[in-house]
C-alpha positions in Angstrom: -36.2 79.5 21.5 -34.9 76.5 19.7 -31.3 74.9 20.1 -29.3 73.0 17.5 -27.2 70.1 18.5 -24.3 69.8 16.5 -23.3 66.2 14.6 -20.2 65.7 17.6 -21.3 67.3 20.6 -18.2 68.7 22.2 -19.0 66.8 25.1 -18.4 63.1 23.5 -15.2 61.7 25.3 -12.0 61.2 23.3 -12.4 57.6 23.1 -15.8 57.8 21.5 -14.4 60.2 18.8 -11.2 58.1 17.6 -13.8 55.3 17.4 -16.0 57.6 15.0 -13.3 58.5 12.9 -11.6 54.9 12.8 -15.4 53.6 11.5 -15.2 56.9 8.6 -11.7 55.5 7.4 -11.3 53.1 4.3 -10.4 49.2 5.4 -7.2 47.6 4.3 -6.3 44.0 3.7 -6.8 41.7 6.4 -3.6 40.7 8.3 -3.5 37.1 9.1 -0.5 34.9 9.8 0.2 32.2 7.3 2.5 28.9 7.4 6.0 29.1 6.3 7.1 25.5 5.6 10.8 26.5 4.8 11.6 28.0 8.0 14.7 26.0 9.7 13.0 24.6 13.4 15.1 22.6 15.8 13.6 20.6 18.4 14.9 18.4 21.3 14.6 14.9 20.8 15.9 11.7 21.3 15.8 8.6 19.0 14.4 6.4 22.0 11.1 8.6 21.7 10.7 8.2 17.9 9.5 4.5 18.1 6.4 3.4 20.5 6.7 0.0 22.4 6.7 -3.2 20.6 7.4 -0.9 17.1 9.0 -3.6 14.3 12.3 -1.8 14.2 13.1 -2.7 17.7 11.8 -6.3 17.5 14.5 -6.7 14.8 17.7 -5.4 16.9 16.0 -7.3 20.1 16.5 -10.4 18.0 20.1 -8.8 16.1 21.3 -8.0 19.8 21.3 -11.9 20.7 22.5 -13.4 17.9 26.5 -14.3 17.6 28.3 -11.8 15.4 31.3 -13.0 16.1 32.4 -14.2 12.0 31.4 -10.6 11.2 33.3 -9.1 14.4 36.5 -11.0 13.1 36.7 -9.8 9.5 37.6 -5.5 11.0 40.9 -4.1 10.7 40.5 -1.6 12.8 41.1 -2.0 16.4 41.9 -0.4 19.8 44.8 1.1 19.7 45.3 1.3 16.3 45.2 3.5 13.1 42.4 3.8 10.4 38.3 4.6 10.8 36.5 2.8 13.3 33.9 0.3 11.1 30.3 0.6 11.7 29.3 -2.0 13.8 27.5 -5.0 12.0 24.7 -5.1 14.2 23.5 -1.9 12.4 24.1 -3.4 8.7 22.6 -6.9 9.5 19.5 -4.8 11.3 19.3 -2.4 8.5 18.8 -5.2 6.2 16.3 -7.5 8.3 14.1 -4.2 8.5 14.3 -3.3 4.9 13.4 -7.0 3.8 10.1 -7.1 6.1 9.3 -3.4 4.6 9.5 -4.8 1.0 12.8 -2.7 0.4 15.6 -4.5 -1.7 18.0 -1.7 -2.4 20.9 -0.4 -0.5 20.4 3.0 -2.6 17.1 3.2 -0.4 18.2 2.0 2.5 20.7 4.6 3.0 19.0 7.4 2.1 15.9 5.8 4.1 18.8 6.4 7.3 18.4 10.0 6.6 15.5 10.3 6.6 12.9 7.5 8.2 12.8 7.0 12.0 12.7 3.5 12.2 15.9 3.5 10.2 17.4 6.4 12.0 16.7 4.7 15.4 18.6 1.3 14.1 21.8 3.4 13.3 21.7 5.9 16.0 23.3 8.2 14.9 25.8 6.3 12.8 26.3 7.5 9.2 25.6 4.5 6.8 26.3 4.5 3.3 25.2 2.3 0.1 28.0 0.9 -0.8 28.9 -0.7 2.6 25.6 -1.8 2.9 25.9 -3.7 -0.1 29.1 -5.5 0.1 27.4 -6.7 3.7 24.7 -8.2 1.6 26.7 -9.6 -1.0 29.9 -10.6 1.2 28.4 -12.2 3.9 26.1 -15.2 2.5 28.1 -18.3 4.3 27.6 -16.3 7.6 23.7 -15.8 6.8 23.3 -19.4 6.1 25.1 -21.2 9.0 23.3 -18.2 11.5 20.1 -19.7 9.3 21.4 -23.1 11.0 22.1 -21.4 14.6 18.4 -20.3 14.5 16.7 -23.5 13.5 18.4 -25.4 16.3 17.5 -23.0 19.2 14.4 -23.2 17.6 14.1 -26.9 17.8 15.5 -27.0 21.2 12.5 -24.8 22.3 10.2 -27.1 20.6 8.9 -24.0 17.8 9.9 -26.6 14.9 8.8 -30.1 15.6 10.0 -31.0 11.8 7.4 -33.7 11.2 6.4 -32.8 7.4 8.2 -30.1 5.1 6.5 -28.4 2.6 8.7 -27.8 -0.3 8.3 -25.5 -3.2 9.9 -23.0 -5.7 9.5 -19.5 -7.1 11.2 -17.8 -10.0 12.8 -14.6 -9.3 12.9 -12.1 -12.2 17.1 -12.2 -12.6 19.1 -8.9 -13.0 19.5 -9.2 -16.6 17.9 -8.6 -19.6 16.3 -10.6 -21.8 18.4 -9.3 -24.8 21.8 -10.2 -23.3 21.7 -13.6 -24.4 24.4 -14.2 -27.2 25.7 -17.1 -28.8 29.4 -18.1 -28.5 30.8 -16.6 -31.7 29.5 -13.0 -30.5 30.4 -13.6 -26.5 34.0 -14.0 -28.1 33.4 -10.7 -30.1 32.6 -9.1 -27.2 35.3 -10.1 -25.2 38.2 -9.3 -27.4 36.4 -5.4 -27.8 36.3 -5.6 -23.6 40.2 -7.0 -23.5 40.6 -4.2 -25.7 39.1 -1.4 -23.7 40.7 -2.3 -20.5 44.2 -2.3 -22.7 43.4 1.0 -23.9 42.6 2.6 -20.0 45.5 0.8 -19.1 47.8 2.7 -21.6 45.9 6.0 -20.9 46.7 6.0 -17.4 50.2 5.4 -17.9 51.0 8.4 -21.0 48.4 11.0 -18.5 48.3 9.9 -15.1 46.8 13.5 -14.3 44.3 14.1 -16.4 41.1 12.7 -14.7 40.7 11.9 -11.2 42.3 9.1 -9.5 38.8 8.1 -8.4 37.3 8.8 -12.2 40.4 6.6 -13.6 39.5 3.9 -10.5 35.6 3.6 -11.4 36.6 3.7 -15.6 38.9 0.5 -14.9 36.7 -1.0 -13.0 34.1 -1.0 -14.9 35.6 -2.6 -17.6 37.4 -5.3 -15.7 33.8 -6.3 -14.7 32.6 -6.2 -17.9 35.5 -8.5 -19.4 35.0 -10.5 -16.6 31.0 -11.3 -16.9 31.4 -12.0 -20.5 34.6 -14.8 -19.9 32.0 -16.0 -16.7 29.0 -16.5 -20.1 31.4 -18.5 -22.6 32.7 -20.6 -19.4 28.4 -21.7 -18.7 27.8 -22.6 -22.6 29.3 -25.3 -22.0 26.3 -26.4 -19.1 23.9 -24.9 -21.0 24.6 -27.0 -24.2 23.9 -30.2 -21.5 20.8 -28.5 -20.4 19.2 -28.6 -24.2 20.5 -32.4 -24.6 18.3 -32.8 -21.6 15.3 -31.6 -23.2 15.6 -33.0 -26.4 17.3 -29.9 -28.3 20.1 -29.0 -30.4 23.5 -30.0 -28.0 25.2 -27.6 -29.9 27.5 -25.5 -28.1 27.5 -22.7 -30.8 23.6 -22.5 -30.6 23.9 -22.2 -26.9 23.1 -19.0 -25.5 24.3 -17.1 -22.4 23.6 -13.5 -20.2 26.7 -11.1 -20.6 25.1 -9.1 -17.6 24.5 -12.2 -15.9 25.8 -15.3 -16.9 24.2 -17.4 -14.3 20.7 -16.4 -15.0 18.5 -18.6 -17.3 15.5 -18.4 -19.3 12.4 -19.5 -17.4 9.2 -19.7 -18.0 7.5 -17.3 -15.7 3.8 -17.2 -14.5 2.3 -14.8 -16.5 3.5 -17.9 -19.5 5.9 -15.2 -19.9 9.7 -16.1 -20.9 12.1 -13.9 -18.9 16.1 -14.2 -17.0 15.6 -15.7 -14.3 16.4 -18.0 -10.9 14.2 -20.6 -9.4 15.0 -19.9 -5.4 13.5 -23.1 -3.2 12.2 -22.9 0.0 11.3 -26.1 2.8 9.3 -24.8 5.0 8.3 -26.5 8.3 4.3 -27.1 8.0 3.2 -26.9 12.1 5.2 -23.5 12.6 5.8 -21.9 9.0 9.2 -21.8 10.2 11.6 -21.8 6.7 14.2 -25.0 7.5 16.1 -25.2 4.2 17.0 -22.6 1.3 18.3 -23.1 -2.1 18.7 -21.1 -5.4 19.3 -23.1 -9.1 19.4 -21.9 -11.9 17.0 -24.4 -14.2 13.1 -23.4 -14.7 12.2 -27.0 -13.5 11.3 -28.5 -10.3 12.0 -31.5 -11.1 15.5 -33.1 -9.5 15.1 -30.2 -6.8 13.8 -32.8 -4.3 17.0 -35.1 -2.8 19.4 -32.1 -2.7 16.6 -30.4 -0.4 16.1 -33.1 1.6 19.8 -33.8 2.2 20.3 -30.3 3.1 17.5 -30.0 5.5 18.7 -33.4 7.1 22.2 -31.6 7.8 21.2 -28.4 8.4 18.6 -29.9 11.6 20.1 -33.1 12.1 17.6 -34.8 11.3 14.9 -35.6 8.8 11.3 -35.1 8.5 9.1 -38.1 8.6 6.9 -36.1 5.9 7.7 -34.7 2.8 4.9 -32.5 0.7 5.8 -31.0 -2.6 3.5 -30.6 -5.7 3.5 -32.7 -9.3 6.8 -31.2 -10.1 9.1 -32.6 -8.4 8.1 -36.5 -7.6 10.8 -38.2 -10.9 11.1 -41.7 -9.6 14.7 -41.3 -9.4 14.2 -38.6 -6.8 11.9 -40.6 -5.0 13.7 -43.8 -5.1 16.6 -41.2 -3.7 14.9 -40.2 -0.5 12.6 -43.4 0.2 14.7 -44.5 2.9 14.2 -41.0 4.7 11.2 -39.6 4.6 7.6 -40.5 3.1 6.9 -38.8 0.0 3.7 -36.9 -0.4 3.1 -35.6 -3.8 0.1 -36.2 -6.3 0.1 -38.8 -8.9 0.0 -37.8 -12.6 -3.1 -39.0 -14.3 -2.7 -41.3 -16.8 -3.3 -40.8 -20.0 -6.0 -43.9 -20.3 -8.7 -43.0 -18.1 -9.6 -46.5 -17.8 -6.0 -47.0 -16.1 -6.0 -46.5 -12.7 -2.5 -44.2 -12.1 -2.6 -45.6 -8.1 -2.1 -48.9 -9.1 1.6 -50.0 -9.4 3.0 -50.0 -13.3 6.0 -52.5 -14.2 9.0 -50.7 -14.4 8.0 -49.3 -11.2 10.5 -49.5 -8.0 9.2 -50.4 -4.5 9.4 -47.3 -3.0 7.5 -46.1 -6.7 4.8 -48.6 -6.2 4.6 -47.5 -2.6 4.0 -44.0 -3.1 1.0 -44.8 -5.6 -0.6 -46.7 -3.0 0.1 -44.2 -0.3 -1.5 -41.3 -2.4 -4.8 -43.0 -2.8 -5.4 -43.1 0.4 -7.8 -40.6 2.0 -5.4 -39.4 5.0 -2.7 -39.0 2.7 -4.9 -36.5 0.8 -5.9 -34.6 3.9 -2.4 -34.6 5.0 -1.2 -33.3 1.2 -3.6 -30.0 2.0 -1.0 -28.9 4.5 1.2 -28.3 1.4 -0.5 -25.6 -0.4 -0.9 -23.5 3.1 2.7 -23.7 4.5 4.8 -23.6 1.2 2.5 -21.5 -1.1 1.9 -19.0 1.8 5.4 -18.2 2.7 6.2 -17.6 -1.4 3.6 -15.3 -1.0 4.7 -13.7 1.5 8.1 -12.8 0.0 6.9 -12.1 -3.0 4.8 -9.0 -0.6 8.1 -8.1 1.0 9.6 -7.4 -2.7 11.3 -10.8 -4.2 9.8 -10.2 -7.5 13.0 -8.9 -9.0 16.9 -9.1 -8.0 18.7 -6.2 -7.5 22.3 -8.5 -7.2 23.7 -10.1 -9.8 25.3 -14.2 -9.6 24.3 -17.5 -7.4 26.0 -16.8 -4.6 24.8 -13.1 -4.1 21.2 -14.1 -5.5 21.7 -17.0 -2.2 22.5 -14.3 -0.3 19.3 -12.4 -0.4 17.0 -15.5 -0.2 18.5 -16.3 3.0 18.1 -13.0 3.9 14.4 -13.3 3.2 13.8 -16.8 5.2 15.5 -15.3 8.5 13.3 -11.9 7.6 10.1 -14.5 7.9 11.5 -16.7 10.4 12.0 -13.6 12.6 8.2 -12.7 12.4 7.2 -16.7 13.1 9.3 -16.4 16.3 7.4 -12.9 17.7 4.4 -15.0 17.0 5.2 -18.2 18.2 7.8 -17.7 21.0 8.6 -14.2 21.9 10.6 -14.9 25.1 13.3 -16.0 22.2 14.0 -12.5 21.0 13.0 -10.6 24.5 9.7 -9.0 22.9 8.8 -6.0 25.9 11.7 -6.0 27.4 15.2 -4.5 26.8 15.2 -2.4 23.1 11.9 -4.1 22.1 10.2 -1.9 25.1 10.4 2.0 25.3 12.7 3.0 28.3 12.2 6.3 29.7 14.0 9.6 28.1 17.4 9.9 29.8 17.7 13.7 30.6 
């Protein structure tokens, strides 16, 4: 007798049944878990951890930390025991600054927003709020300070024996000014302009006293203001004609004050010829550099395209600024006018190349009449083979450390004037003399130990 078997014997076991019918059921999507990226997280850290050992940021305050602040320190109004916001401490400012220079980063607008949200940057502050605008008035405010810690620098450095100061390399770069091109006016529309910016701050004036409320005190502040700076850049343009009228007597041109034209955005800023052959506002900014260490010993900013009479003033500037002068000085065939060599002959020994002359038969060595002994001297000395070797050394001090700045962001200003334009080419020379010292004397700014190491997490 035959037996069916049915499809589920009643003898399969639970288990083997739910499995049966789970494998008889249609699938639905797959669940998977996927990233949300706008979820809030919080996590535990301190700003020591952010930064590994030796990191930039803390080179800088190692070498902020032992400078003397003290010039800074004595300009705060706030103080123990009295009333009014503690100021934020100018360690943090100067530091901000250095760091943003060596990153190529010229703009306060970036560097306080870089506070928020960088680590390097938040590490510097620490916690303390920055904002642009006092980063910016630290910049622009405080170039006398820069220049004499410049000073302070140079003579620890020499004390230590980094700079030596037996040849300076001197050369110039021009910086694309603040300005543009089509804010040069003659005198007859300056003076238009002026009278319609007298005018304007006349009528602000009047509307803040008929309708004190009917903006903002800040929105009535920043309306005044604005147009107290705008009457003001356009007196500063007519007051330069004057010295800009001398400058085309100089170069054969119409002397012509009326045909002289000045920046109302700028008035300091001149035409230059830049080197694309390019005509564009500009400042020529001058750097000496010191050719055995690289180490930047003089600064200087003008406002003329030309190299030429750029030569004394450095070399009287670097002899007070060290105490002393080179016995070399290298700078290209812009800048050796007899007159400027005659001026430093009794200093230091000129090493520039002679112009050709124009005769080919003429040898430009030999000494021409007319010429002065310390002239005839440097024609002799430049056709000598060691004074040639020596002359290379010019090219890879001077030219490298332009380029170097010109890498770290001086290609245009972001400030407007000499004395703030001064201001941030100092800044850049102590930004590049900062890296020379972690190279050639790190014991001077405490590399690996104190901030420039990592300490362990405090818990």
């Amino acid at each position: 007798m035959e037996s069916t078997q049915p499809l589920f014997a009643e003898g399969l076991s639970v288990e083997a049944k739910s499995i049966a019918e789970e494998a008889d059921r249609p699938k639905g999507l797959p669940r998977v878990l996927l990233p949300n990226r706008s979820q809030m997280e919080f996590h535990a850290s301190d700003l020591e951890s952010l930064l590994p050992e030796g990191h930039r940021a803390r080179i800088v305050w190692g070498y902020v930390e032992r400078q003397s602040l003290g010039g800074l320190y004595a300009g705060i109004k706030a103080v123990e025991g009295g009333v009014g916001r503690p100021a934020i401490a100018p360690e943090i400012l100067f530091a901000l600054w250095l760091y943003a220079t060596l990153e190529g980063i010229g703009s306060a607008r970036a560097i306080a927003r870089l506070s928020l949200e960088h680590d390097a940057y938040r590490w510097i502050c620490g916690g303390v709020q920055v904002n642009y605008h006092t980063l910016a008035d630290f910049r622009s405010l405080n170039g006398e300070f820069l220049d004499e810690l410049l000073t302070d620098n140079l003579a620890s450095l020499m004390a230590a024996g980094v700079v030596k100061l037996k040849a300076v390399a001197q050369d110039g770069m021009r910086v694309r000014a603040s300005a543009g091109a089509g804010s040069f006016r003659r005198q007859d529309k300056l003076k238009g302009y002026l009278e319609v910016a007298r005018q304007r701050v006349a009528t602000l004036k009047q509307q803040l006293d008929e309708d004190g409320g009917a903006q903002t005190r800040r929105q009535q502040a920043a309306k005044q203001r604005a147009a107290r700076q705008r009457e003001a850049r356009i007196e500063a343009a007519l007051a330069r004609l004057p010295e800009l009228a001398e400058i085309k007597k100089g170069q054969g041109k119409d002397p012509d004050r009326a045909r002289a034209r000045a920046s109302s955005t700028d008035a300091q800023a001149s035409v230059m010829k830049m080197g694309d052959g390019g005509f564009r506002p500009a400042y020529n900014i001058q750097y000496g550099t010191d050719t055995d260490s690289q180490i930047i010993v003089g600064v200087d900013v003008v406002t003329t395209g030309s190299d030429q009479g750029q030569m004394a003033p450095m070399v009287e500037q670097v002899s007070e600024r060290c105490g002393h002068t080179p016995e070399e000085w290298l700078v290209d065939g812009g800048y050796p006018a007899h007159e400027q060599i005659d001026a430093v002959a009794e200093r230091t020994t000129v090493l520039a190349p002679v112009p050709q002359s124009k005769d080919k038969q003429v040898d430009p060595h030999q000494p021409k009449a007319g010429d002065s002994q310390a002239v005839a001297e440097w024609r002799k000395r430049m056709a000598s083979d060691e004074a040639k070797q020596r002359y290379k050394d010019r090219a890879a001090s001077a030219e490298c450390v332009n380029a170097q700045a010109r890498n770290r962001g001086l290609i245009r200003l972001n400030v407007r004037g000499l004395a703030k334009v001064k201001a941030v080419a100092v800044l850049f020379a102590l930004a590049h003399n900062l890296m020379r010292i972690a190279a050639l004397a790190p014991e001077l700014i405490g590399i690996g130990i104190g901030t420039s190491a990592s300490p362990a997490m405090v818990i």
